[in-house]
C-alpha positions in Angstrom: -14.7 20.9 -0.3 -17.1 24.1 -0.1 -18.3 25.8 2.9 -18.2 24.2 6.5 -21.4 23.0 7.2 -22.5 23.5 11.2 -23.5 20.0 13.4 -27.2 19.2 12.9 -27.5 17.6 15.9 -25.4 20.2 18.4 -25.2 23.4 16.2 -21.5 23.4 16.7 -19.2 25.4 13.7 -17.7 24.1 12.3 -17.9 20.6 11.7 -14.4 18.7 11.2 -13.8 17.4 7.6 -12.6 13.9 7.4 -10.4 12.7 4.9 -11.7 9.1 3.5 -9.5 7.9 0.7 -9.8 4.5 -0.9 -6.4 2.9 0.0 -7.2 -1.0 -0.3 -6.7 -3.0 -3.6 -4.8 0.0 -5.3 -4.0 -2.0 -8.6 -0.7 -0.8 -10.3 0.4 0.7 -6.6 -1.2 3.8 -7.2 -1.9 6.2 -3.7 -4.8 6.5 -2.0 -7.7 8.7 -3.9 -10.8 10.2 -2.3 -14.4 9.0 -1.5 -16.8 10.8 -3.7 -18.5 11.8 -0.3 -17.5 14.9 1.6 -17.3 13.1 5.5 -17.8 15.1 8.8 -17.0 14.9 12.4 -18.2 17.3 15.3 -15.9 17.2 17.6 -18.1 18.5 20.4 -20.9 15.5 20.5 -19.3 13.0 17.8 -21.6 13.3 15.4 -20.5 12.0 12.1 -21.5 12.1 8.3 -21.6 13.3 5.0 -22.9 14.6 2.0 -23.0 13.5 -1.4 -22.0 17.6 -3.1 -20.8 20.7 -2.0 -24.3 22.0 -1.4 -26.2 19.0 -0.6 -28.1 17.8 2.6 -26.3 16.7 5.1 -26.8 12.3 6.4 -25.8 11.4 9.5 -23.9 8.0 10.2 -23.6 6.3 12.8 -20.6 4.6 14.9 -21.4 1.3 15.7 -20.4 -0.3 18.8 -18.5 -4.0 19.9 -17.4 -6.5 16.4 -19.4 -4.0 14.3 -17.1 -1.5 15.0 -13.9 -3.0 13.4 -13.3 -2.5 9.6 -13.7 -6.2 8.1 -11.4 -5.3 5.2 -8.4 -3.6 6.3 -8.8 -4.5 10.3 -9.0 -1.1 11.7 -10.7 -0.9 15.1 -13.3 1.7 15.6 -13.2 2.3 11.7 -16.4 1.6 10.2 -19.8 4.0 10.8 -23.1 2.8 9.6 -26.3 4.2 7.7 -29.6 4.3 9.0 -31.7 1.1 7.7 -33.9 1.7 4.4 -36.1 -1.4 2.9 -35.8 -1.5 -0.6 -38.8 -2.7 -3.2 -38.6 -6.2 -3.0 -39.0 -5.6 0.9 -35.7 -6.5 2.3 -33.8 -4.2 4.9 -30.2 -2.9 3.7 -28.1 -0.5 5.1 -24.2 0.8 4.3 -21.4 0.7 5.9 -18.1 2.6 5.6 -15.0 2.2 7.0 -13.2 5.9 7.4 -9.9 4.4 7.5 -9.9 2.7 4.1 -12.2 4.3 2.2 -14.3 0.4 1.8 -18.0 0.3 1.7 -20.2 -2.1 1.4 -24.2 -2.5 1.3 -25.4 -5.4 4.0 -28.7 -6.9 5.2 -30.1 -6.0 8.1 -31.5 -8.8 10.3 -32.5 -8.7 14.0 -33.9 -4.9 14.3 -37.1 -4.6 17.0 -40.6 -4.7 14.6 -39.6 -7.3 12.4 -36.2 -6.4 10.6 
């Protein structure tokens, strides 16, 4: 990781640096390895996020609350933290979701969002 980025939404420095690792479906038993993301955690308002390089923008995540919460792969609850909504080309709302515990993403439809999602 390069330098510690401050929190965009509180101005807090530093942010916290998570550690996501992929541990889930290892094959051959190898250890857990490491998103490609660098994650982030203010520890003063909770924000949370990452970025995609060392020197890239910073995009904030989201901790969803209730069912959404719980990691559906590995069962962790409280793991997962969602993307903001984009519609792609053919129209249909996606977003991503990421569980910090295991390292597991997956892209997902959105359905049920106020103005028509």
């Amino acid at each position: 990781m390069t330098s510690t980025p401050a929190c965009p939404r509180c101005g807090q420095t530093p942010l916290t640096a998570l550690r996501v690792e992929y541990t889930r479906n290892r094959w051959g038993g190898s250890g857990p390895t490491p998103r490609p993301e660098e994650w982030w955690e203010c520890s003063g308002c909770g924000w949370v996020g990452y970025r995609d390089t060392g020197t890239g923008p910073l995009t904030p995540m989201r901790r969803p609350e209730g069912g959404e919460a719980d990691c559906f792969f590995c069962g962790e609850e409280g793991g997962n933290v969602v993307s903001e909504p984009w519609r792609r080309e053919d129209g249909e709302l996606r977003d991503w979701v990421v569980c910090l515990s295991c390292g597991t993403s997956n892209q997902r439809r959105v359905r049920g969002l106020p103005g028509g999602g």
